[in-house]
C-alpha positions as CSV (number, residue, x, y, z in Angstrom):
1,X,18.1,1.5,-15.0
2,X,16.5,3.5,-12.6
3,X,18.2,4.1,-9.4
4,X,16.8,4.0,-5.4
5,X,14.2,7.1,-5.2
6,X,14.3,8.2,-8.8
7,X,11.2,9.3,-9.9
8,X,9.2,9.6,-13.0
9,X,6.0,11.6,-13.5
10,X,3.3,9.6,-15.6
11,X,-0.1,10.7,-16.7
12,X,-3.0,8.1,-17.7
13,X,-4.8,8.7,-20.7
14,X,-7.7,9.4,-17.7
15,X,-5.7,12.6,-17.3
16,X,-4.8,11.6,-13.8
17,X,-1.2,12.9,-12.7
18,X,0.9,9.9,-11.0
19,X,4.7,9.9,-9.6
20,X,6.5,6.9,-9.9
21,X,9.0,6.3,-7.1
22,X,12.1,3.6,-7.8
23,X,12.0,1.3,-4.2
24,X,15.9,0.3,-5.6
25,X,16.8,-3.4,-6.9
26,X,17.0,-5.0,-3.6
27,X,13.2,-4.1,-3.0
28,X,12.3,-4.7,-6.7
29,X,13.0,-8.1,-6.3
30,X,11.7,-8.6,-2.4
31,X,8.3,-7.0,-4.2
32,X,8.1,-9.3,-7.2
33,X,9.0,-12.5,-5.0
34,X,6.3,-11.6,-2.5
35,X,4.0,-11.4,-5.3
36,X,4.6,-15.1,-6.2
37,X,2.0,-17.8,-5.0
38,X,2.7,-21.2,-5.2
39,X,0.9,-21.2,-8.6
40,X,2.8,-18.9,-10.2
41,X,2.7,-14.7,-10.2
42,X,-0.1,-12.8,-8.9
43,X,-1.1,-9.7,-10.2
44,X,-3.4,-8.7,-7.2
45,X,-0.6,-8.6,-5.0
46,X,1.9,-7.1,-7.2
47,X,-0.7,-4.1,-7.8
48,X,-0.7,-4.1,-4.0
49,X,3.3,-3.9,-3.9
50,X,2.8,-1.0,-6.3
51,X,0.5,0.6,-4.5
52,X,2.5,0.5,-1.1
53,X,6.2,1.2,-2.7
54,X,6.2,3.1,-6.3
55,X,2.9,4.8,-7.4
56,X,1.7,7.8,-5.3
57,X,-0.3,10.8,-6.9
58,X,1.0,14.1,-8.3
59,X,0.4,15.6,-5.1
60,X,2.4,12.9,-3.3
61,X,-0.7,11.0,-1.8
62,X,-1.3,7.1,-1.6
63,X,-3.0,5.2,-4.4
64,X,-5.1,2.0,-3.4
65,X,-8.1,0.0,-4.7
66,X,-10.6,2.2,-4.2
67,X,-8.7,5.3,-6.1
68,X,-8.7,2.9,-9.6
69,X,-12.4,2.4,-8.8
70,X,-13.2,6.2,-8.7
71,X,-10.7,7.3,-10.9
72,X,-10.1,4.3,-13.4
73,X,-6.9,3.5,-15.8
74,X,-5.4,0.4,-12.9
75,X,-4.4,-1.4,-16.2
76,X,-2.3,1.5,-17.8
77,X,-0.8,2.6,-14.8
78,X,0.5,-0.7,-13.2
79,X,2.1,-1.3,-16.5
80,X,3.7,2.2,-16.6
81,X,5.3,0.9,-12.9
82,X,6.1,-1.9,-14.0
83,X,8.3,-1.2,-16.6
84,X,9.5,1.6,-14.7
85,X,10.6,-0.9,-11.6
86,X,11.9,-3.7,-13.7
87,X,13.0,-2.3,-17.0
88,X,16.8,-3.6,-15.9
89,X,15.6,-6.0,-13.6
């Protein structure tokens, strides 16, 4: 498992250059419970937990909405953190 602050470098098949950042286990489960609604998992607000805690850009910037518009590849990427954040989880 990947351990607090780790980081992996990931690049989308867009060629876009991303840094994954490990928030540790304690925040890996705070993010994936805050992403649960009373109907089950959201993915919106996961993303958003992504976005805010583990995926930043090669050159160390923040990633939102409006960057997967421009840019493209939100599907690929979230999965890349994904499996990054909770591969031991």
């Amino acid at each position: 498992m990947a351990k607090k602050g780790e980081q992996m470098e990931f690049t989308a098949s867009t060629n876009q250059k991303y840094t994954l950042q490990h928030p540790g286990l304690r925040e890996s489960i705070r993010m994936r419970d805050r992403a649960k609604t009373e109907t089950g998992n959201s993915a919106e607000l996961l993303y958003n937990e992504f976005m805010e805690h583990v995926i930043f850009t090669a050159e160390g910037g923040r990633v939102n909405w409006d960057h997967f518009e421009e840019y493209g590849g939100l599907s690929e990427v979230m999965k890349a953190a994904s499996r990054f954040v909770f591969q031991d989880v």
